[in-house]
C-alpha positions, 0 to 999 in steps of 0.5 A, spaced: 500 500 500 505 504 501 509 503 495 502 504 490 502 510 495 509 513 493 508 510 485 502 514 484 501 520 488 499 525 483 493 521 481 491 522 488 492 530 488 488 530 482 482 526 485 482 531 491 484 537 487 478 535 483 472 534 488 475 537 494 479 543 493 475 545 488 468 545 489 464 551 487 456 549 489 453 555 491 450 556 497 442 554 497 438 560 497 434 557 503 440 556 508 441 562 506 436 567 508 435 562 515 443 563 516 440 571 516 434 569 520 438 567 526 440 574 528 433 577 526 431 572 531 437 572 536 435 580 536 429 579 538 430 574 544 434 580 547 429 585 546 424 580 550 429 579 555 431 586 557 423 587 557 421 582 561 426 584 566 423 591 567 415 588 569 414 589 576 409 584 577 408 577 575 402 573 574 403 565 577 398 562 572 405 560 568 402 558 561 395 558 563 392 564 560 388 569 564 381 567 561 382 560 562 382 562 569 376 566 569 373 561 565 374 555 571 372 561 576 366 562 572 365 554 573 365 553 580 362 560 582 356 559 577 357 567 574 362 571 572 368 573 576 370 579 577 377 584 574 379 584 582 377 576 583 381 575 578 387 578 578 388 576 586 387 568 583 393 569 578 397 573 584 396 567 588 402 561 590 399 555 590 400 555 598 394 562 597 399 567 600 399 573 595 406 574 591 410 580 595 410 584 588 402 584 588 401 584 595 399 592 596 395 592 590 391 586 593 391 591 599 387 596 596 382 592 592 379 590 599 379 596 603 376 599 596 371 594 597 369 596 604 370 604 603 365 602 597 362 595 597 357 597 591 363 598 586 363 589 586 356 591 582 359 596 578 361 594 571 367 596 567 364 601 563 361 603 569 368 604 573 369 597 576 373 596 582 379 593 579 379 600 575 378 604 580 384 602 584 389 600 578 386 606 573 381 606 568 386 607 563 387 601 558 392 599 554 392 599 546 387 594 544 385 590 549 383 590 557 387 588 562 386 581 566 380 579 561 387 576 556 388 578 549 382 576 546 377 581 548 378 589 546 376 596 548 370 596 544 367 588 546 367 591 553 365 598 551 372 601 554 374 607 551 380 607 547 386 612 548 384 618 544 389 620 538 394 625 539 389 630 534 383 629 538 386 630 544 390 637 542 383 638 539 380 637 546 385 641 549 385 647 544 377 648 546 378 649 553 383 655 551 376 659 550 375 664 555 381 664 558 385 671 559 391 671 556 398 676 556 400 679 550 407 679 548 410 683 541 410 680 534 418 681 534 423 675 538 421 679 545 419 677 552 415 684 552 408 684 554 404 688 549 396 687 553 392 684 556 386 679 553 381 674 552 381 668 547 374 668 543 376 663 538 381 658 536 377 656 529 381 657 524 374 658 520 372 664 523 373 671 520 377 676 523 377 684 520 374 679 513 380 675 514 380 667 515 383 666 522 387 660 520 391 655 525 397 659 528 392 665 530 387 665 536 382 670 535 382 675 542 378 681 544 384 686 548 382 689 555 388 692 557 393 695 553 401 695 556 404 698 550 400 702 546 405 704 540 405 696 539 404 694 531 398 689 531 400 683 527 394 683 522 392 691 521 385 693 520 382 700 516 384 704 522 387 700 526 394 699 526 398 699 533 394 695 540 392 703 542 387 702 536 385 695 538 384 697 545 375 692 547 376 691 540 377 683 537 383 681 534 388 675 531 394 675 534 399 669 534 398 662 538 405 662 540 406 669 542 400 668 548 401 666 555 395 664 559 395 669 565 395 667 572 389 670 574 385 666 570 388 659 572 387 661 580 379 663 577 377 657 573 376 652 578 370 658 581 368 658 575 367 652 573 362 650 579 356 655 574 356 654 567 352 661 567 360 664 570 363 661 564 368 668 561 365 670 555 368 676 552 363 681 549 366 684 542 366 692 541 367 695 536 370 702 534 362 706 534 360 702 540 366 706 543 364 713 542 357 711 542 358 710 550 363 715 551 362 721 556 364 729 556 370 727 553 372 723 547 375 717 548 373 717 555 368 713 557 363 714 562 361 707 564 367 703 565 369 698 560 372 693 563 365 690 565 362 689 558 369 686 556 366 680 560 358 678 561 
């Protein structure tokens, strides 16, 4: 064999050279694309462990999902468990003491229900107990202790509102506020006092469109009279023109005053004290002025709000 070896060593270069050293398959699209789906996968198994490690409260019903649960409560009680019956079932060891993690909460629910005894009777929609301690705010597309299958709408919780409902909601309450005035031009200086009317981009100021980035206000105290009005109408040109008349001044050049953040809890308790400006014109002015012109002989602060 050695000898045959030694004889003919070329040959067997040339079978390895040939079939070994030499192959050029391409690798199999398939293995390919799963080699690339180990570290998609590998990714995400770090992601799932980074976030398991912040949960501050873990469930003991291990791969039991929380409607299972409920479910074989139902069966044993013969009705409906409770959100609060449920979350102390899948917070209790096998032993029934209560996980540490979930022991204040478990806490509260009980001396909610003796504050309270009325809320076990209480619905989701009309704020059960479970909400009431734990908040009423659920997560996005699905209600909390029931499982994954049952959604805001199937229980009649309301969903999150969207980002352009909620600015809308909060522009709305900017009505009737009073509001300082600061200067067109990049300064902090205070140019009048005044009182939103409108925010509606639709709405007409001096035969002009109010647009998004203008509030429609009615001024009602002038701090610099010389000051130059954004939007300039006929006669009017600077705030001393302006003065108890309505205006378009810009959204972001306006701060809510102090005074009016103190008084909108006292205003709240009557819808009737509600602040609503009263627009006056130019000849409403001069109409109720005294001896001397531009010096009125009722005060006009009054009107400005009824």
């Amino acid at each position: 064999m050695d000898k045959q070896w030694m004889d003919k060593p070329s040959k067997h270069i040339d079978y390895l050279s040939s079939t070994g050293l030499q192959n050029k398959r391409e690798i199999d699209r398939v293995h390919h694309e799963t080699f690339h789906e180990w570290f998609r996968l590998h990714a995400r198994s770090i992601r799932g462990k980074a976030n398991r490690r912040m949960l501050r409260m873990l469930h003991t019903a291990g791969s039991k999902s929380h409607a299972r649960v409920g479910h074989d409560m139902g069966v044993k009680t013969g009705r409906p468990p409770r959100r609060d019956e449920v979350f102390v079932e899948t917070h209790k060891q096998k032993n029934g003491e209560i996980i540490p993690e979930a022991a204040e909460t478990v806490e509260m629910l009980k001396e909610a229900v003796e504050v309270n005894p009325e809320l076990k009777n209480k619905t989701i929609q009309e704020g059960d107990l479970y909400s009431r301690v734990c908040g009423t705010k659920e997560p996005r597309g699905r209600v909390r202790v029931l499982g994954k299958g049952p959604t805001p709408q199937d229980v009649g919780t309301p969903e999150p509102r969207s980002p352009v409902l909620e600015e809308l909601h909060n522009s709305n309450q900017e009505v009737g506020k009073d509001v300082i005035l600061y200067t067109v031009l990049r300064s902090d200086t205070p140019v009048a006092k005044a009182t939103i009317v409108s925010i509606d981009p639709s709405s007409l100021v001096g035969g002009q469109p109010l647009g998004v980035e203008f509030y429609e206000v009615v001024v009602n105290v002038v701090l610099k009279r010389d000051a130059l009005l954004p939007r300039p109408y006929d006669d009017m040109q600077t705030m001393a023109d302006a003065q108890y008349t309505s205006i378009a001044w810009p959204n972001n050049r306006l701060n809510v005053s102090k005074r009016s953040a103190m008084s909108k809890s006292a205003n709240s308790k009557s819808a009737v004290n509600t602040a609503c400006p009263l627009i006056v014109s130019t000849t409403d002015v001069r109409s109720i002025s005294g001896p001397n012109p531009g010096t009125p002989s009722t005060p006009l602060a009054a009107l400005v709000k009824l």
